[in-house]
C-alpha positions as CSV (number, residue, x, y, z in Angstrom):
1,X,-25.3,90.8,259.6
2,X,-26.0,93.5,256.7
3,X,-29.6,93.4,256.1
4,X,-30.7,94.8,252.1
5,X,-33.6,97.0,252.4
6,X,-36.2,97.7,250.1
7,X,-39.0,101.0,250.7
8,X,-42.7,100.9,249.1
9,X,-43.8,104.6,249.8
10,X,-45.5,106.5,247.2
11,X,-45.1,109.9,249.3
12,X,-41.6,111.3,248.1
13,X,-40.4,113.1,251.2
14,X,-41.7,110.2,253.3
15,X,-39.4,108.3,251.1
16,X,-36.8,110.0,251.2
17,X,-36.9,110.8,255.6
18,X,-36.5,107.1,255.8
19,X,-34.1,106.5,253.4
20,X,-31.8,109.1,255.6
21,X,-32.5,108.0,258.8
22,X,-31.5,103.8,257.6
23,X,-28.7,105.2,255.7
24,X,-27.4,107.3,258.6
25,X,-28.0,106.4,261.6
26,X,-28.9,102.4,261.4
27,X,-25.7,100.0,261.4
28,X,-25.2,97.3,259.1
29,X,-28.1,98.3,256.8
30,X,-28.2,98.5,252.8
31,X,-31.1,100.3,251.1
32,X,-30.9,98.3,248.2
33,X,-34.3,99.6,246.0
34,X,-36.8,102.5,246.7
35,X,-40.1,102.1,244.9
36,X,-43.5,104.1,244.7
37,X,-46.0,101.7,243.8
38,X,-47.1,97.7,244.3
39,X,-46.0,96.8,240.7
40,X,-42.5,98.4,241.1
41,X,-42.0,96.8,245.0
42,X,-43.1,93.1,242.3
43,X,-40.2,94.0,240.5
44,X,-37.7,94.9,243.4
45,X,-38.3,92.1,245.6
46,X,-38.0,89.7,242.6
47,X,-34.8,91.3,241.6
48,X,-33.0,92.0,245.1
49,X,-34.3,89.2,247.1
50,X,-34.4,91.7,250.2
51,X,-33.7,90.9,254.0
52,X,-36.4,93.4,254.9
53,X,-39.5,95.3,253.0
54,X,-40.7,98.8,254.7
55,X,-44.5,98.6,253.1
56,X,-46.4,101.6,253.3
57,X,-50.3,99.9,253.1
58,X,-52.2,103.1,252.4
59,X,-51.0,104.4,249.3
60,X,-53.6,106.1,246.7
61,X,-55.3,103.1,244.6
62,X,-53.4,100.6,245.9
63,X,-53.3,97.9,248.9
64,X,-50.2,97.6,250.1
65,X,-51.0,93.8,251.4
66,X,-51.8,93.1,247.7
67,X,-48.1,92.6,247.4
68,X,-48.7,89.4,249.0
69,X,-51.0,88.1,246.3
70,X,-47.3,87.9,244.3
71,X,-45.2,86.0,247.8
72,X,-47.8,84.4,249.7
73,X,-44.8,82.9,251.6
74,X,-42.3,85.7,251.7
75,X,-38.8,85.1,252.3
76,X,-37.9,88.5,253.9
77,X,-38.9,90.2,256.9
78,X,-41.7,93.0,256.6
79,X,-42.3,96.4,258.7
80,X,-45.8,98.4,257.7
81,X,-45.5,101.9,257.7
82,X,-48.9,103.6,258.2
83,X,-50.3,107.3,259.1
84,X,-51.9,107.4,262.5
85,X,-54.7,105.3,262.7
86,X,-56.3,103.6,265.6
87,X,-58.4,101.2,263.4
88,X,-55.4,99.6,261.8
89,X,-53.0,100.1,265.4
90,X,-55.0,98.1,266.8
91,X,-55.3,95.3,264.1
92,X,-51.0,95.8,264.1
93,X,-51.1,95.2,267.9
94,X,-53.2,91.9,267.9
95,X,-51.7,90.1,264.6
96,X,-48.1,91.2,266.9
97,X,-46.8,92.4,263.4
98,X,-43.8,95.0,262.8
99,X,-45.3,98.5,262.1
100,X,-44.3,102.2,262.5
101,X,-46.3,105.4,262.8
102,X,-45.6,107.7,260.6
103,X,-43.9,110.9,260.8
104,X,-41.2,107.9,261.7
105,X,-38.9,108.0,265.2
106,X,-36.0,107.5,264.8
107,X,-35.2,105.5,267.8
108,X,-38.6,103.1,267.1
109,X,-36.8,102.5,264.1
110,X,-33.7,101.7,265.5
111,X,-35.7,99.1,267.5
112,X,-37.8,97.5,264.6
113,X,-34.8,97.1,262.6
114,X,-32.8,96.0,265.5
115,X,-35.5,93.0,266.3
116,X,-35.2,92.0,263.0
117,X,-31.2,91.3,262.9
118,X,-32.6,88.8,265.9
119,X,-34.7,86.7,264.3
120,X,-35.7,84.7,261.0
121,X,-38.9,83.4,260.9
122,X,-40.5,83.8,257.6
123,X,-43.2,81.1,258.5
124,X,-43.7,83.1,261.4
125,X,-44.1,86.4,259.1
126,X,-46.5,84.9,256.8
127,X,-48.9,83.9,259.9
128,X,-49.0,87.5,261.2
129,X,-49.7,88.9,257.8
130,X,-52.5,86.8,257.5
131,X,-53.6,87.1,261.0
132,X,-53.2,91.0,260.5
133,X,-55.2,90.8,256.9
134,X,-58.0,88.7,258.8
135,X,-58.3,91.2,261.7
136,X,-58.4,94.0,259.4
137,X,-61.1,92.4,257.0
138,X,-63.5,90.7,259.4
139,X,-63.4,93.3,262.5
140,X,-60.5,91.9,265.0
141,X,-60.9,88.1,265.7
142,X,-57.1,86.8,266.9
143,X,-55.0,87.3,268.9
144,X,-51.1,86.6,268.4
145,X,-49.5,85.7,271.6
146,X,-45.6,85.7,272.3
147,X,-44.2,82.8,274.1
148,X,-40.9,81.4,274.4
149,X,-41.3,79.0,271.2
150,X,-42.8,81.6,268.9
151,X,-46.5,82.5,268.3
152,X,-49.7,80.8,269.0
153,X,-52.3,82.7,267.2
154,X,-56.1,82.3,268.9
155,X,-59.2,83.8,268.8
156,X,-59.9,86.2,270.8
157,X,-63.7,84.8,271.6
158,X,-61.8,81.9,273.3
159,X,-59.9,83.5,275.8
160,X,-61.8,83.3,279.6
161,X,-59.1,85.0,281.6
162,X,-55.8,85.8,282.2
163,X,-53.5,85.9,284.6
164,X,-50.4,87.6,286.0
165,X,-47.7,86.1,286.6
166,X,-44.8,88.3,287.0
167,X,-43.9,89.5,283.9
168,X,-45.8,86.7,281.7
169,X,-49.1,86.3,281.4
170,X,-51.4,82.8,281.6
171,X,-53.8,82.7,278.9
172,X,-56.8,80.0,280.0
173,X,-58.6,79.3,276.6
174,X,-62.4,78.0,276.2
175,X,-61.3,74.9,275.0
176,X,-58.9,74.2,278.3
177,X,-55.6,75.4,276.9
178,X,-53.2,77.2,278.9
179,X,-51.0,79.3,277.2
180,X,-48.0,81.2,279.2
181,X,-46.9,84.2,277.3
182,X,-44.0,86.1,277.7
183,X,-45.8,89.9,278.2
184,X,-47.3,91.5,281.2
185,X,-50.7,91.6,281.8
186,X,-51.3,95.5,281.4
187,X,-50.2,94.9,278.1
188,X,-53.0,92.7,277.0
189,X,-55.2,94.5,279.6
190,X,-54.7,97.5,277.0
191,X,-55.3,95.4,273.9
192,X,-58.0,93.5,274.8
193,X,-60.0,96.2,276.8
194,X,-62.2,97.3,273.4
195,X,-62.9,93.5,273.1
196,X,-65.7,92.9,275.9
197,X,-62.6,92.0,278.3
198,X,-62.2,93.7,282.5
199,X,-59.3,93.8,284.5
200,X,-60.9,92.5,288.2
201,X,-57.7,93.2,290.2
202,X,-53.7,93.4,289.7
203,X,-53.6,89.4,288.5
204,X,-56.6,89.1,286.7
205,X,-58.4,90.1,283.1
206,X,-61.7,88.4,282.7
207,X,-63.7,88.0,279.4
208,X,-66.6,89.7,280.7
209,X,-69.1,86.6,278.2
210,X,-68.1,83.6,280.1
211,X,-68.8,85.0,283.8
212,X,-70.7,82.6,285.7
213,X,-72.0,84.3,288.8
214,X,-71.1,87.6,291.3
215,X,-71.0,86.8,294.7
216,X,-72.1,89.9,296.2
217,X,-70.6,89.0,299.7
218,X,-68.3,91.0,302.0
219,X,-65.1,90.2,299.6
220,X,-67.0,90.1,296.5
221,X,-66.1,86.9,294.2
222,X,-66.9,85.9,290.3
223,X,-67.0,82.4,289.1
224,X,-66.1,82.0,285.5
225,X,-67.5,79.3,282.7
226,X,-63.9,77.5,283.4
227,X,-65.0,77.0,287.8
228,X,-62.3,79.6,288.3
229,X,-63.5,82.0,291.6
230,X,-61.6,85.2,291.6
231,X,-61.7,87.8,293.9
232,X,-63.0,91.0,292.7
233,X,-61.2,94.4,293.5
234,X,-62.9,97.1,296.0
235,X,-61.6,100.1,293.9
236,X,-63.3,98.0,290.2
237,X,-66.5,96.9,292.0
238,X,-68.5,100.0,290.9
239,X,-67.5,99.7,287.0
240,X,-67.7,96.1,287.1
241,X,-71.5,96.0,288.1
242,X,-72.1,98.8,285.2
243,X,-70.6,96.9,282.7
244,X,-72.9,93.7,283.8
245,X,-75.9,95.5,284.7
246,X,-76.0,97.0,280.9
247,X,-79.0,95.2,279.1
């Protein structure tokens, strides 16, 4: 499959570097349009019909989501390219959409381009845009999670544990959904740890607002909202009483 490329960067060299590194060293790829602004990426996409957009969302005056104001159900693929910043990293890491930080690797762009050859979803892009928007706009409320049909998106206030289970994860939701998700749970240990949520041992991530009661016995216990009882680790007993003692 040849995919036909269009870049939205308003910094030239940036430009440029990325331009090099798909031209060079990414197989089967077509740059087909490089643009500088939100009205000239309008006037690309319209034109091209591109596979794949590289969106730059923090150029000078401009949004780059405002592009989807034009294709609020985009038929090509999108991967945001942004400066370090852990504000909107972690919004990209809970809406599961594309991104890359820039200076750009070469070999994480090999990657994001290579997972796009292997799927076409476009409903599937438009729900993580808007998931990613939402996050961004109204201080990180969903979640995306990865299973083997696609993407449930939930919010992240309704999640009571999880649970590891190899290399997937068992999502147990407020209003009794289970969700099995196809990520390990250090992964979502990572994202989630910012959001009131504590890892209580090697299988289990609580959300710390629907614990029910500590058994302070011997082998030390916590009953969640759901009836779950989990056993609480020796070695997180110590942090795990600071966090619930806080007033």
């Amino acid at each position: 499959m040849n995919l036909r490329v269009i870049i939205v960067e308003d910094e030239e060299n940036s430009r440029i570097a990325l331009f090099n590194m798909l031209s060079n060293f990414c197989q089967n790829v077509s740059v087909i349009a490089q643009v500088d602004s939100i009205p000239e990426a309008i006037k690309a996409i319209q034109n091209h019909q591109p596979d794949l957009v590289f969106l730059d969302i923090e150029m000078p005056g401009q949004n780059g989501f405002k592009l989807f104001d034009y294709f609020p159900e985009p038929k090509f693929e999108v991967i945001f390219t942004t400066a370090y910043d852990q504000y909107a990293v972690k919004a990209f890491r809970l809406s599961a959409a594309d991104y890359l930080l820039k200076p750009i690797d070469l070999e994480e762009l090999r990657n994001a381009v290579k997972k796009v050859k292997e799927r076409k979803n476009f409903e599937v892009v438009q729900r993580k845009i808007n998931v990613l928007k939402d996050n961004l706009n109204n201080f990180f409320q969903k979640l995306a999670l990865p299973t083997t049909e696609g993407f449930i998106f939930v919010e992240i206030k309704s999640i009571i544990r999880c649970e590891a289970s190899g290399n997937y994860t068992h999502f147990y939701l407020q209003n009794k959904e289970r969700v099995i998700v196809s990520k390990t749970l250090k992964v979502f240990a990572q994202i989630l740890e910012d959001f009131h949520f504590f890892r209580i041992s090697r299988s289990h991530l609580i959300n710390l607002n629907f614990v029910k009661k500590y058994g302070r016995q011997k082998n030390p216990t916590i009953t969640m909202e759901d009836g779950s009882i989990l056993s609480l680790s020796e070695n997180r007993k110590t942090e795990f009483l600071a966090l619930i003692e806080q007033p």
